[in-house]
KOLGU-4560 file (N, C-alpha, C; in nm, 3 decimals, padded with zeros to 5 digits):
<recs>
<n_xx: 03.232 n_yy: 04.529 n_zz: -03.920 ca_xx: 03.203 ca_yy: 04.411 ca_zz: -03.843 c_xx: 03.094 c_yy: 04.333 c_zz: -03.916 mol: A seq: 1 type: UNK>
<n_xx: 03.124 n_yy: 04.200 n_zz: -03.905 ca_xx: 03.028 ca_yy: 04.115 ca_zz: -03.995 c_xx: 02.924 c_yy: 04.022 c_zz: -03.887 mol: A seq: 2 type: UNK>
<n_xx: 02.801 n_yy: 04.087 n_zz: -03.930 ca_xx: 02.657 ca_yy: 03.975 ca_zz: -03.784 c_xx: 02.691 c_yy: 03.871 c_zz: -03.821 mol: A seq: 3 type: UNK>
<n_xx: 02.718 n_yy: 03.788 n_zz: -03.688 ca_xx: 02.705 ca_yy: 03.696 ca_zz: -03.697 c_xx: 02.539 c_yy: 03.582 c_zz: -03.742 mol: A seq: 4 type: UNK>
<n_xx: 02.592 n_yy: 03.523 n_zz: -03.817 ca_xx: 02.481 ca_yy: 03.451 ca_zz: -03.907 c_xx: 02.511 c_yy: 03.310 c_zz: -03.847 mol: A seq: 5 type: UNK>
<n_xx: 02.369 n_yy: 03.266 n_zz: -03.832 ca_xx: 02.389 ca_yy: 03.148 ca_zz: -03.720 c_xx: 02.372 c_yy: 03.017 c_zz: -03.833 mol: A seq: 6 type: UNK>
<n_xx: 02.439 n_yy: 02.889 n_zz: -03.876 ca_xx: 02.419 ca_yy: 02.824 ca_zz: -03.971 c_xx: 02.369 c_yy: 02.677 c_zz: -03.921 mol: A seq: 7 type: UNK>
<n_xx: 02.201 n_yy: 02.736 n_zz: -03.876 ca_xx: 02.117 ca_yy: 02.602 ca_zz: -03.835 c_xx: 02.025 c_yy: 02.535 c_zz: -03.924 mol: A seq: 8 type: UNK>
<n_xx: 02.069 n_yy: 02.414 n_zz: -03.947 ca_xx: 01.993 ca_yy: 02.319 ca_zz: -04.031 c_xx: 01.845 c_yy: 02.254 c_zz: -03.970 mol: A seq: 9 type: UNK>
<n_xx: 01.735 n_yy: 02.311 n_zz: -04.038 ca_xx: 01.624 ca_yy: 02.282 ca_zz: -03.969 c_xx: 01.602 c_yy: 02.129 c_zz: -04.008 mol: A seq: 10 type: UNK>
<n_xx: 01.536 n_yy: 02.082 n_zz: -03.921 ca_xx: 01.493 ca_yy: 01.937 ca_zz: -03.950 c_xx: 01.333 c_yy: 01.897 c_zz: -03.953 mol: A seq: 11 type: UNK>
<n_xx: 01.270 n_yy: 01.938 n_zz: -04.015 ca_xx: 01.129 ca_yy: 02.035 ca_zz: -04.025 c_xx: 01.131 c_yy: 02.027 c_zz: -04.173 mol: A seq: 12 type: UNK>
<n_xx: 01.050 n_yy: 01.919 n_zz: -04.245 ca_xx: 01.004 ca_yy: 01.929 ca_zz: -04.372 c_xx: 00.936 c_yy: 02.057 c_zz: -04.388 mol: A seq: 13 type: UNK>
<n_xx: 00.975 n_yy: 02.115 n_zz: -04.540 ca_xx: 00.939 ca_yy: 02.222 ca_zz: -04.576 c_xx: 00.769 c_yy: 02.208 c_zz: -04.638 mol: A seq: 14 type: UNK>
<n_xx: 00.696 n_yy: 02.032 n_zz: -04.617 ca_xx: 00.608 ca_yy: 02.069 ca_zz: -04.694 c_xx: 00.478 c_yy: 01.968 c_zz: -04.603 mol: A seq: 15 type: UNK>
<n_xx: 00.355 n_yy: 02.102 n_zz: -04.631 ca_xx: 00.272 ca_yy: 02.111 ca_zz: -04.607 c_xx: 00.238 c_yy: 01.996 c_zz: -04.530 mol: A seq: 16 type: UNK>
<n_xx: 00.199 n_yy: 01.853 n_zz: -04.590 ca_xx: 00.148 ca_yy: 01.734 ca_zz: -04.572 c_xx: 00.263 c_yy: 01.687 c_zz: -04.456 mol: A seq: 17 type: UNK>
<n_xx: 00.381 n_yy: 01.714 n_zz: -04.443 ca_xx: 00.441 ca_yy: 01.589 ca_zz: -04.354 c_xx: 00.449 c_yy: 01.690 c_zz: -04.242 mol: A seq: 18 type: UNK>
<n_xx: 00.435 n_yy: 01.789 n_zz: -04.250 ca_xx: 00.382 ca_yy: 01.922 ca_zz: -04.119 c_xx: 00.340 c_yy: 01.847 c_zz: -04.051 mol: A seq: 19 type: UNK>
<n_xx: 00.169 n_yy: 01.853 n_zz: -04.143 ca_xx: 00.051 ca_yy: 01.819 ca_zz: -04.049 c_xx: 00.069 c_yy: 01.660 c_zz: -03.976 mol: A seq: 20 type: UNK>
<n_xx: 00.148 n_yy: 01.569 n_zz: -04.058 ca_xx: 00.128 ca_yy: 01.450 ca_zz: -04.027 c_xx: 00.245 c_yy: 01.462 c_zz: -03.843 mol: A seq: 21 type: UNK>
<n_xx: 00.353 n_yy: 01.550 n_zz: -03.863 ca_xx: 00.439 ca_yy: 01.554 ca_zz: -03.732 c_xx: 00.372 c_yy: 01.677 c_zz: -03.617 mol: A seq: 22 type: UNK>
<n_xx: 00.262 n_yy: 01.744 n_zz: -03.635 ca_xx: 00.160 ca_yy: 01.782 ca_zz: -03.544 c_xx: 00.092 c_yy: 01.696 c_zz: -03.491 mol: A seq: 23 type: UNK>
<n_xx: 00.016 n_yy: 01.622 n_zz: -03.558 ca_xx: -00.040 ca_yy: 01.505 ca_zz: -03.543 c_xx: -00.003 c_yy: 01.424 c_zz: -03.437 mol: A seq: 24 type: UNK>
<n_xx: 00.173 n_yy: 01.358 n_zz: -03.480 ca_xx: 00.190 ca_yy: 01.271 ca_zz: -03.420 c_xx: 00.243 c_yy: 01.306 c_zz: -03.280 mol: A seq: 25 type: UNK>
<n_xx: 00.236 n_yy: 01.455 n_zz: -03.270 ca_xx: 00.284 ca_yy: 01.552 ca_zz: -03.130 c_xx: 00.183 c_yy: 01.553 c_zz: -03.048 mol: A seq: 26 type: UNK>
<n_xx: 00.065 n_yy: 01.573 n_zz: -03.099 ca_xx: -00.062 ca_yy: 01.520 ca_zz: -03.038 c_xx: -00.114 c_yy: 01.425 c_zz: -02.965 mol: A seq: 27 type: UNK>
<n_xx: -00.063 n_yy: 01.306 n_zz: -03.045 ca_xx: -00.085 ca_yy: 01.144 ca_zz: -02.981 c_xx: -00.017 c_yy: 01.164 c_zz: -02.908 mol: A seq: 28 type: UNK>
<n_xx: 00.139 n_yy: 01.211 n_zz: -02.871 ca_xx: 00.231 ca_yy: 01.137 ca_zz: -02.763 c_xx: 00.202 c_yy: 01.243 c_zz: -02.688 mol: A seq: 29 type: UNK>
<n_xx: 00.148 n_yy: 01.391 n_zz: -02.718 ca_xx: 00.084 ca_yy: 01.434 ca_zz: -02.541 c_xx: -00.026 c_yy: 01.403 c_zz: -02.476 mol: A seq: 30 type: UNK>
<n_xx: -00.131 n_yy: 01.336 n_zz: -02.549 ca_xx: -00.189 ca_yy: 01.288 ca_zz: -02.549 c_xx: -00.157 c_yy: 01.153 c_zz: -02.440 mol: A seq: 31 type: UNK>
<n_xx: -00.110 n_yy: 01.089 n_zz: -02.514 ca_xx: -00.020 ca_yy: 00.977 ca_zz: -02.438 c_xx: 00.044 c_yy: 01.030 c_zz: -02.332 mol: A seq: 32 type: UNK>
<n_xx: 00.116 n_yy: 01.097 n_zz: -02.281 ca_xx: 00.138 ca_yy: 01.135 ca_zz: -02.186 c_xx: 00.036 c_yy: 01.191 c_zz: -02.068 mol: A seq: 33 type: UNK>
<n_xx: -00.033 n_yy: 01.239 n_zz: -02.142 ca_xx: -00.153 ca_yy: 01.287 ca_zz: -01.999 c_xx: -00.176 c_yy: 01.189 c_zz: -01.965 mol: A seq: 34 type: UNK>
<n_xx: -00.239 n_yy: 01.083 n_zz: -02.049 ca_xx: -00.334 ca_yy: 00.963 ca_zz: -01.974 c_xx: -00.253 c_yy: 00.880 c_zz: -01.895 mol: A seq: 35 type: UNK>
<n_xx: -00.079 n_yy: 00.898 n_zz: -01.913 ca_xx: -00.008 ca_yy: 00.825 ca_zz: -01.873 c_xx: -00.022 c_yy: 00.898 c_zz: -01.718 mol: A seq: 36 type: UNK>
<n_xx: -00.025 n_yy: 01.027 n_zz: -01.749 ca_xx: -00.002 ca_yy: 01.134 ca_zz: -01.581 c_xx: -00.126 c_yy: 01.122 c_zz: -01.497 mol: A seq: 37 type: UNK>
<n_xx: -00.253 n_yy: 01.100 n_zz: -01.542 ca_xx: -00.377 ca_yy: 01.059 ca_zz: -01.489 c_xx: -00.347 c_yy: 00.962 c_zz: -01.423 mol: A seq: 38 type: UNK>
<n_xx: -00.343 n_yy: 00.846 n_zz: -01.473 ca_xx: -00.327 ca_yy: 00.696 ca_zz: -01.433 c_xx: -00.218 c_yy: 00.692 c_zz: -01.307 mol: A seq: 39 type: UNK>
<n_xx: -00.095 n_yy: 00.790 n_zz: -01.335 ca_xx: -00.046 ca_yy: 00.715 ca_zz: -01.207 c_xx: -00.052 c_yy: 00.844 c_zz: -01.091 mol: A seq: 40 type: UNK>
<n_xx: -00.183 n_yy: 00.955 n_zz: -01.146 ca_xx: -00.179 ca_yy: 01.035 ca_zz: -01.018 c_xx: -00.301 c_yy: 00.948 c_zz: -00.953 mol: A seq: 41 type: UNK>
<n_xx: -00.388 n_yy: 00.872 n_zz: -01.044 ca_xx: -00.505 ca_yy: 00.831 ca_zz: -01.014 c_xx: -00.461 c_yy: 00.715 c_zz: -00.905 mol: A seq: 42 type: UNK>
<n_xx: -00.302 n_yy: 00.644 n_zz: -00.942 ca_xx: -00.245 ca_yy: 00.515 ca_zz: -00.873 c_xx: -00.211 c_yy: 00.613 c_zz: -00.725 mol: A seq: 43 type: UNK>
<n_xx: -00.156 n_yy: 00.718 n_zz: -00.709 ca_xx: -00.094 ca_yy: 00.789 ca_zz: -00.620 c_xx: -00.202 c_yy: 00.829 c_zz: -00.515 mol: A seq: 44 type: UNK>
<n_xx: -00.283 n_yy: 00.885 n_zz: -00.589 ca_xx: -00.420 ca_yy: 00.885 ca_zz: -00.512 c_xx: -00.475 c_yy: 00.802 c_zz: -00.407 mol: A seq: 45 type: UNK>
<n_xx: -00.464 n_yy: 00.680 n_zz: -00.486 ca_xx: -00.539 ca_yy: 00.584 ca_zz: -00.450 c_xx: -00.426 c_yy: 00.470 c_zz: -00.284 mol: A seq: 46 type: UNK>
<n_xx: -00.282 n_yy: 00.515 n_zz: -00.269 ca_xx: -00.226 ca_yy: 00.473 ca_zz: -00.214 c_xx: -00.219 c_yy: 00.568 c_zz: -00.097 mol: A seq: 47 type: UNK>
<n_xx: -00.243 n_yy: 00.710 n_zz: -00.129 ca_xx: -00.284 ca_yy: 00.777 ca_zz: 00.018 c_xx: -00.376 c_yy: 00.802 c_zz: 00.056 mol: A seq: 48 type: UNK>
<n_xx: -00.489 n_yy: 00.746 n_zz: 00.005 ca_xx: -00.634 ca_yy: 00.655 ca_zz: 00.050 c_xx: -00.571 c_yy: 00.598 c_zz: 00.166 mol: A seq: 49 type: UNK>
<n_xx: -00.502 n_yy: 00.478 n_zz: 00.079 ca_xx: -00.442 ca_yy: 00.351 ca_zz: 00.185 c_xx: -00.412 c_yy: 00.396 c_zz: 00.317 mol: A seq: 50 type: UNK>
<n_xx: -00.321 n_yy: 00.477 n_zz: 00.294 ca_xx: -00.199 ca_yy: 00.529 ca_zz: 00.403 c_xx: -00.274 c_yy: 00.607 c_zz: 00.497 mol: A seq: 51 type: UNK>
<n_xx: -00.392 n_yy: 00.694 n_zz: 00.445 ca_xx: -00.486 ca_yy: 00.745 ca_zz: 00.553 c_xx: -00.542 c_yy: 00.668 c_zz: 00.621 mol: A seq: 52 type: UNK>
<n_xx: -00.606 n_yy: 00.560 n_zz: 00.541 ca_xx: -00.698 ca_yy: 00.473 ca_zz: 00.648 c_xx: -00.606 c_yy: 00.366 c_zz: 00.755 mol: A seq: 53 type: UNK>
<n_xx: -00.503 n_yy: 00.361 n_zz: 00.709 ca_xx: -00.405 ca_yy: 00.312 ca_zz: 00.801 c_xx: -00.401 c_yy: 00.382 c_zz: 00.919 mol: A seq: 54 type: UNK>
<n_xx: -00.341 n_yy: 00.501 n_zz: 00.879 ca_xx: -00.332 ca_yy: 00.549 ca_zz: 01.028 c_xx: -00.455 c_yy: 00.632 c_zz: 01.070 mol: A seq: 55 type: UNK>
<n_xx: -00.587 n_yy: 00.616 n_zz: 01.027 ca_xx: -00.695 ca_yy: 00.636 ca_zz: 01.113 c_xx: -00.735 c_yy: 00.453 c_zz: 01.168 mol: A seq: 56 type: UNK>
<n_xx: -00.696 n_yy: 00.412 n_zz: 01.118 ca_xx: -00.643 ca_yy: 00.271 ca_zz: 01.248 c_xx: -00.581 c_yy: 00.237 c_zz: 01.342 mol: A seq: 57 type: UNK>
<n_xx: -00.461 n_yy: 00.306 n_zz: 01.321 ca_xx: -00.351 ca_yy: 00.338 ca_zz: 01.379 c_xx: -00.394 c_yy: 00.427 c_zz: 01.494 mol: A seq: 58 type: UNK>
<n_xx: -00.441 n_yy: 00.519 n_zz: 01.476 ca_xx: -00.509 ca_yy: 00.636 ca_zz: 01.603 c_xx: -00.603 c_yy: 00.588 c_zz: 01.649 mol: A seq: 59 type: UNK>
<n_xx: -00.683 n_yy: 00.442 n_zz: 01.609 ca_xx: -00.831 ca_yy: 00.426 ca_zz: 01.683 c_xx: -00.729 c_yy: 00.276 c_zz: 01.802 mol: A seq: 60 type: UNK>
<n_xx: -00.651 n_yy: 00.228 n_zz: 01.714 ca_xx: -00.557 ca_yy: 00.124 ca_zz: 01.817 c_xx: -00.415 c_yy: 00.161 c_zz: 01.918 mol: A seq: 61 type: UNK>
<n_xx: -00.432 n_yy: 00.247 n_zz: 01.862 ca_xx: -00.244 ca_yy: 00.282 ca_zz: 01.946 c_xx: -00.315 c_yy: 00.259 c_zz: 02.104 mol: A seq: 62 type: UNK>
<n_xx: -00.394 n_yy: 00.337 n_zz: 02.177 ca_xx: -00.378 ca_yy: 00.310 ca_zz: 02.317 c_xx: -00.405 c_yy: 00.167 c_zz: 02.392 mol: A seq: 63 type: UNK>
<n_xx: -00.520 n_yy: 00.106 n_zz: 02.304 ca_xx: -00.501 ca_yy: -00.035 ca_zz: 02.326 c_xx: -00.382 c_yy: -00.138 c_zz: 02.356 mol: A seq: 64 type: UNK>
<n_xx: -00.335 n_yy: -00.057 n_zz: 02.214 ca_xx: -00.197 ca_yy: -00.165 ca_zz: 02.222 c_xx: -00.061 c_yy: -00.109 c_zz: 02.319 mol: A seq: 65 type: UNK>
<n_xx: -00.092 n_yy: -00.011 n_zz: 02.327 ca_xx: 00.032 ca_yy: 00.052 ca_zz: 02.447 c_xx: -00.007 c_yy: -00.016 c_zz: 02.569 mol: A seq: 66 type: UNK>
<n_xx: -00.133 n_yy: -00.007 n_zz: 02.608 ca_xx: -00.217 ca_yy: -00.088 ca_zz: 02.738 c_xx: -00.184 c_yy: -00.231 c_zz: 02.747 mol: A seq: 67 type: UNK>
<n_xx: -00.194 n_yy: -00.283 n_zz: 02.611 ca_xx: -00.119 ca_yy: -00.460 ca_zz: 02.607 c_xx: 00.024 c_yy: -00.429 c_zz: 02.655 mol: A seq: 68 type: UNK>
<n_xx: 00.117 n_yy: -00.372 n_zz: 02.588 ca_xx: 00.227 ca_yy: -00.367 ca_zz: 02.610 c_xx: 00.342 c_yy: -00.357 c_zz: 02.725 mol: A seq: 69 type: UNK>
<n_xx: 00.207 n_yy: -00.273 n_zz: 02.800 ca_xx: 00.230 ca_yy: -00.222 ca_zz: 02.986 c_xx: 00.221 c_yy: -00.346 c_zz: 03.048 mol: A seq: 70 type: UNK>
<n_xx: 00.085 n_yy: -00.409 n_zz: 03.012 ca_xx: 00.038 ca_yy: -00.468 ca_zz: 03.109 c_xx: 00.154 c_yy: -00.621 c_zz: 03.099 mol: A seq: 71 type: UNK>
<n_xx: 00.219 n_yy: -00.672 n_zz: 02.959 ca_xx: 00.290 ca_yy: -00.766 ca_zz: 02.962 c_xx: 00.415 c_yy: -00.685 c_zz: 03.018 mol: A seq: 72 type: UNK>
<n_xx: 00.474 n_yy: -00.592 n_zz: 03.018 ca_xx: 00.576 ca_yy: -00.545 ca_zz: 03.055 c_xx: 00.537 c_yy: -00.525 c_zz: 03.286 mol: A seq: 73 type: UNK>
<n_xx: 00.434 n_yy: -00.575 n_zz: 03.293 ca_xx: 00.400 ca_yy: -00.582 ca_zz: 03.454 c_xx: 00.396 c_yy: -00.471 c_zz: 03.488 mol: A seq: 74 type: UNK>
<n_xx: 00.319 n_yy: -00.355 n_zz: 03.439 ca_xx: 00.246 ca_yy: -00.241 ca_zz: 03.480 c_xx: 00.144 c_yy: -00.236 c_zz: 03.521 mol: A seq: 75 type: UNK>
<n_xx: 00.067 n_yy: -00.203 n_zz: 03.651 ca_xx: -00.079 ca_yy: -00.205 ca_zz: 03.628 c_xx: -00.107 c_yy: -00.072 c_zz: 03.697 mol: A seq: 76 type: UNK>
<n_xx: -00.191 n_yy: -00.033 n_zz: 03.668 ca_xx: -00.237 ca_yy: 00.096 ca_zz: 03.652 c_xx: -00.276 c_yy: 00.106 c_zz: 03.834 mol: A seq: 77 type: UNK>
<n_xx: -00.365 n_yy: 00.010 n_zz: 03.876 ca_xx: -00.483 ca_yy: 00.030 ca_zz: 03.964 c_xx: -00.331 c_yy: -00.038 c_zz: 04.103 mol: A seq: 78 type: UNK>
<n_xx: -00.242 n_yy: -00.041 n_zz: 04.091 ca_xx: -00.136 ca_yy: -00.054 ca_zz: 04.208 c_xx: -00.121 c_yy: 00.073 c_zz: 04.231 mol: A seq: 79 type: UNK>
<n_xx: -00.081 n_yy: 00.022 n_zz: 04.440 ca_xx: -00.103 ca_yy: 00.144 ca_zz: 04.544 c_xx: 00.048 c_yy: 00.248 c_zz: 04.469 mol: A seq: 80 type: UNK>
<n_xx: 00.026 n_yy: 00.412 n_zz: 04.446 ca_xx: 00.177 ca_yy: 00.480 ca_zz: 04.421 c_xx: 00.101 c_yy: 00.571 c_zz: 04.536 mol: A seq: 81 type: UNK>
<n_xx: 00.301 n_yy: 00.645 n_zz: 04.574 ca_xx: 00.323 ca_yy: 00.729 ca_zz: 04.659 c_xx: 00.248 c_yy: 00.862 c_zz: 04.596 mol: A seq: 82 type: UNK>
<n_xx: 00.164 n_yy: 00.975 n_zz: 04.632 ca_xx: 00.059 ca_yy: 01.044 ca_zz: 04.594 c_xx: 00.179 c_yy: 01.154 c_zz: 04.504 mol: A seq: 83 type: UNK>
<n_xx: 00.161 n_yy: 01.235 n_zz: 04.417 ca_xx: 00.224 ca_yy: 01.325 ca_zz: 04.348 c_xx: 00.256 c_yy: 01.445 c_zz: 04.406 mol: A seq: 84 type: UNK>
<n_xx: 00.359 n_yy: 01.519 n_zz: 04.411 ca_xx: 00.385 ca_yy: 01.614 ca_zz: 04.578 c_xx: 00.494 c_yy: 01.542 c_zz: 04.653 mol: A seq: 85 type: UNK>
<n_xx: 00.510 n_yy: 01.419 n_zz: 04.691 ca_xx: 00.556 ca_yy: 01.366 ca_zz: 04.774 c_xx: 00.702 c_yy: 01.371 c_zz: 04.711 mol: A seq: 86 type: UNK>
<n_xx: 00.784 n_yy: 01.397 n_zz: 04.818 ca_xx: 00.904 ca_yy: 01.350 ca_zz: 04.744 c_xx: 00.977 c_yy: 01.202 c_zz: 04.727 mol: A seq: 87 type: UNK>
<n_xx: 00.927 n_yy: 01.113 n_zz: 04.746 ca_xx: 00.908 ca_yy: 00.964 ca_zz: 04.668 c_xx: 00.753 c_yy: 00.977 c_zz: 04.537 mol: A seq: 88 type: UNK>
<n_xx: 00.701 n_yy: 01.071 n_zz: 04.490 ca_xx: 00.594 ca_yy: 01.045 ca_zz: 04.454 c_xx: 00.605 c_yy: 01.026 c_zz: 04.334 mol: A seq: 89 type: UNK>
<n_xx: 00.477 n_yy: 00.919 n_zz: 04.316 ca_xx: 00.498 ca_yy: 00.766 ca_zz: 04.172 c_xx: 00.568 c_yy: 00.673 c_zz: 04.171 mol: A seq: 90 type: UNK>
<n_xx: 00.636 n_yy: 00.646 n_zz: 04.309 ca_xx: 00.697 ca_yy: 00.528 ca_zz: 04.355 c_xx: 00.596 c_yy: 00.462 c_zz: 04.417 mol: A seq: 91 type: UNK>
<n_xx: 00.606 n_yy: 00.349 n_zz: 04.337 ca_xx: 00.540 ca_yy: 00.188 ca_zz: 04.419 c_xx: 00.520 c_yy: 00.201 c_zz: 04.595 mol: A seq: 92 type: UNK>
<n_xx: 00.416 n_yy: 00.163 n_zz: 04.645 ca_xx: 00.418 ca_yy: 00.118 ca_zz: 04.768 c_xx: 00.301 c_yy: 00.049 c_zz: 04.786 mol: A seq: 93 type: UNK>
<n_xx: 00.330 n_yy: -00.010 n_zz: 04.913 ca_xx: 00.247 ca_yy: -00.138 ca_zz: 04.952 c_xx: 00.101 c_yy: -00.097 c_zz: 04.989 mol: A seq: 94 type: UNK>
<n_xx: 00.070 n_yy: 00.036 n_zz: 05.053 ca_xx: -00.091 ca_yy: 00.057 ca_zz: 05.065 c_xx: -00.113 c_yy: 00.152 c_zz: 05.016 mol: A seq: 95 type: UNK>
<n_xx: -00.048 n_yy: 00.218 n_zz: 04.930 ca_xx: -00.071 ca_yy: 00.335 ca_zz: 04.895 c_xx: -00.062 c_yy: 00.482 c_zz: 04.965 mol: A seq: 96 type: UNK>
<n_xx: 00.009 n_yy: 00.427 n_zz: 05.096 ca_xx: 00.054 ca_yy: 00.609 ca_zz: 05.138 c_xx: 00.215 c_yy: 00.584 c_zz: 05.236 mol: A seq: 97 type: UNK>
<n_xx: 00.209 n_yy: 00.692 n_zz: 05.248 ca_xx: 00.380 ca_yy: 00.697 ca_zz: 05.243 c_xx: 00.401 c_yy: 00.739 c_zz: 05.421 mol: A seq: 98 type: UNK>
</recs>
C-alpha cells in the first residue's frame, strides 16, 4: 500500500524578508480589526446607555400617562363604586352604596 502523499502548494515565500514583511502586514489588519471591534462595541455601548435612560423615563412616566389616558377616556377615580364583596361590586353608582 502506497501513503498517501498530499500534493499542497504552499503560497508562503520561502524567504526570510517577505516572511517578516506578511507577519507584519497580519499585524496591521488585526490590529485594524480590534480598533474596528472597540469602536463599534464602544458605539453599542453607548446606545444601551440610550435605551436605559429611556426606559428609566419610561418607569418615572408610565403612571402619569396611564392617569391622562383614564381620565380622557372618562374615568375618575374619586366616583361613588358598589364596595368590593358585593355582588354588583366596582359597578358605578350614584352614592356610593348599594
Amino acid at each position: 500500500m502506497i501513503p498517501y502523499k498530499a500534493n499542497l502548494a504552499t503560497a508562503v515565500p520561502k524567504a526570510p524578508g517577505v516572511r517578516l514583511a506578511i507577519i507584519a502586514a497580519i499585524g496591521r489588519l488585526r490590529e485594524q480589526c480590534d480598533n474596528e471591534r472597540r469602536a463599534e462595541i464602544a458605539c453599542l455601548r453607548h446606545a444601551l446607555e440610550d435605551i436605559a435612560q429611556d426606559l428609566c423615563r419610561v418607569g418615572r412616566e408610565w403612571p402619569l400617562l396611564v392617569r391622562s389616558e383614564l381620565r380622557k377616556a372618562g374615568f375618575n377615580p374619586d366616583e361613588p363604586r358598589v364596595p368590593a364583596g358585593n355582588i354588583d361590586g366596582g359597578q358605578w353608582t350614584n352614592d356610593g352604596s348599594h
